[in-house]
C-alpha positions, 0 to 999 in steps of 0.5 A: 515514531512508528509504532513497534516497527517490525524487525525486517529480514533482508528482502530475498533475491527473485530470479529473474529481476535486478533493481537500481537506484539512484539519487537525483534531486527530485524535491529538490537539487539539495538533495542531490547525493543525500539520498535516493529517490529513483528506483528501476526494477528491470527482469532480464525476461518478459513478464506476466503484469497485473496492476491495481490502481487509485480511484481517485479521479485526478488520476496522475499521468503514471495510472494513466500510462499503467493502464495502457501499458497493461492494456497492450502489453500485460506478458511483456513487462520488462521493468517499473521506474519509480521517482520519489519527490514528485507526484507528476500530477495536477500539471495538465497536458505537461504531466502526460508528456513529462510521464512519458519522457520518464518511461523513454528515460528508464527502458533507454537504461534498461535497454528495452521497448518503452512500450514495455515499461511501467512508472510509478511517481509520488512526492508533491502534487501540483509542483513541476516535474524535474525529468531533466534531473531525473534522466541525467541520473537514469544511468546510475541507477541501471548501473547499479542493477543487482539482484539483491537491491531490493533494500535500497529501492525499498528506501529510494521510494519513499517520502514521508515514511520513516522506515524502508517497506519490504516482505519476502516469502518462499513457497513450495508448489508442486516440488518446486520453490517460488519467491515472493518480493515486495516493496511498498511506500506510504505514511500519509494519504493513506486511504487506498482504494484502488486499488501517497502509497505504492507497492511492488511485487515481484515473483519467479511463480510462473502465472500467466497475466489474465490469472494474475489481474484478479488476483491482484484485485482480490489481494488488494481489497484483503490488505492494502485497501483495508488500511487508513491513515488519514482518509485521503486517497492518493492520486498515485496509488499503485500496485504492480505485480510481476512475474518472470516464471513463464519467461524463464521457461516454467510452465503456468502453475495448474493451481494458483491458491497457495500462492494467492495466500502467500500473496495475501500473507505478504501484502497485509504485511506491507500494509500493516508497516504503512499504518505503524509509520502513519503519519504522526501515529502513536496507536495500531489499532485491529478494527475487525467486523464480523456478523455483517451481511457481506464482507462489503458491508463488513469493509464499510463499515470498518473503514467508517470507523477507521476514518472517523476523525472523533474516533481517531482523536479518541484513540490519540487521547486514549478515551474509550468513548464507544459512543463515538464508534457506534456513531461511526458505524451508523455513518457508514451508509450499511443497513443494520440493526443497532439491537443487534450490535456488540463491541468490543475492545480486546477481550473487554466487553463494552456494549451488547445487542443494543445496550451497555454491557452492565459489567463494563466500567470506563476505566477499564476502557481506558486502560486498554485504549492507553496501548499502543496496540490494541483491537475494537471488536465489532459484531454486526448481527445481520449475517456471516461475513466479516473483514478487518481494517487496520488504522492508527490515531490522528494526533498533533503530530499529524497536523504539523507534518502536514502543514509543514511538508511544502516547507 
């Protein structure tokens, strides 16, 4: 069960983009007509495109053919078409091929330029790929295209999650109101760094696409690359932005800071919903680092410790064994000064400048690790900077999901 999963607000219409589904039996022919597993996101007008994407070297055919597609083709985006069930990926030259054929498949029902056309695919890595099934049902979901259908592509994306993903946000800027869609999918295999986990973002913000890719970058390293389930990094991780605003005629936004906040606003939300349905997870834990020399060294830190698997069966187990996160934190590879260190759990003072903290008791240590929610403090001493990751346990849970999921 996810932990305290958020009550969500339909997700808001974004001017200028209609999305589709549609169910094909991507994992398996079963499943065909008992649930959705192909999205397509189409905008009735050129958009501006940004992507982020995993770094894990066996990159699938989607990262290769998004990257090219961004490369020639960055302001004349026109739609994204995502499959769930399989990964098109570990297939050697067929999965090129098979990537192909699914861009071909998504711009004929949308009825534009292949060449202007995004994919995202995650399900079973290393298991052909079902393009048959899949374009025979490429026309259900672009006649289901509406404006207000970011809700049933939000679940047609998913896999092992066992909750649909979505943020919305409105901003006013110089007068004028812009809306913020996203959609993302993640449970397990979450351990982005990109930037299996995809996300999606649409917008009618009028940015042009060279402001946009760095943007996305920075968005990116503030939310979804400072989550982790399991330590794993997809094949398929992959975030788009889209937006429509120049294409509906509004003039590029002078100043793009409000919008990169809200942005970042609604991306960590996304990637706090993946981590609250993490794979077997029964705990949320905030790792926030302060007093680190960068905010580099700040995220390698935290992600050290969000990573551990002794740290993470101590929060399954609801043992405050600091030991173990101070070890995590001397693993991270980080130059620091262990006399200098001070952790905390909530406002629970466990070890300061190199020692013991000589109020603390275990079991009051223990009562905070028994939440389901709760946030290790951790001051690092050589400077200025900090970041803050977000983890959950590793449980029993977790090791059955997975030794299951082919099965």
């Amino acid at each position: 069960m996810p932990v305290n999963q958020p009550e969500l607000s339909p997700p808001l219409p974004v001017p200028g983009f209609r999305v589709g589904t549609a169910s094909c039996g991507v994992k398996s022919p079963a499943l065909k007509g008992k649930r959705q597993d192909l999205t397509l996101i189409v905008s009735d007008v050129d958009c501006h495109a940004a992507g982020v994407f995993t770094r894990n070297r066996f990159r699938a055919a989607c990262v290769r053919w998004g990257e090219k597609t961004l490369a020639s083709h960055a302001e004349q985006v026109r739609a994204i078409v995502a499959n769930a069930g399989n990964a098109n990926a570990g297939l050697g030259e067929m999965e090129t091929v098979w990537g192909k054929q699914l861009i071909e498949a998504g711009a004929d029902a949308a009825g534009v330029d292949a060449a202007c056309v995004l994919s995202a695919s995650t399900g079973v890595i290393g298991t052909p790929f079902p393009i048959e099934r899949i374009q025979a049902n490429m026309f259900e979901a672009a006649d289901s295209l509406t404006a207000d259908n970011w809700e049933a592509a939000a679940n047609a994306i998913r896999t092992t999650d066992t909750f649909a993903k979505w943020s919305s946000a409105q901003i006013e800027i110089d007068g004028n109101s812009y809306t913020l869609t996203g959609i993302a999918k993640g449970s397990g295999m979450i351990h982005p760094n990109m930037a299996t986990m995809l996300g999606f973002v649409a917008t009618d913000a009028p940015i042009a696409a060279a402001v946009l890719q760095p943007m996305l970058k920075r968005v990116a390293n503030r939310s979804f690359n400072c989550i982790s389930v399991d330590g794993d990094t997809s094949t398929n991780d992959t975030l788009y932005l889209l937006s429509s605003g120049i294409g509906l005629g509004h003039a590029p936004l002078s100043d793009t800071a409000l919008f990169e906040q809200a942005l970042t606003n609604l991306c960590i939300e996304l990637a706090q919903q993946i981590v609250r349905d993490g794979e077997g997870v029964s705990k949320f834990v905030t790792i926030e680092v302060t007093g680190a020399a960068s905010e580099a060294d700040a995220r390698t830190v935290g992600r050290a410790v969000a990573v551990s698997p002794l740290v993470k069966t101590a929060f399954a187990g609801s043992d405050a064994n600091w030991g173990r996160i101070l070890s995590a934190v001397g693993n991270s590879g980080v130059a620091i000064d262990t006399n200098a260190i001070t952790l905390s759990a909530d406002d629970l003072l466990m070890f300061e400048k190199g020692n013991l903290h000589p109020d603390y008791r275990d079991d009051e240590g223990m009562a905070i690790f028994a939440n389901d929610e709760f946030t290790i403090s951790l001051d690092l001493g050589m400077g200025d900077a900090s970041a803050t990751i977000w983890t959950g346990d590793l449980t029993h849970e977790y090791i059955v999901i997975n030794a299951e999921y082919r099965t």
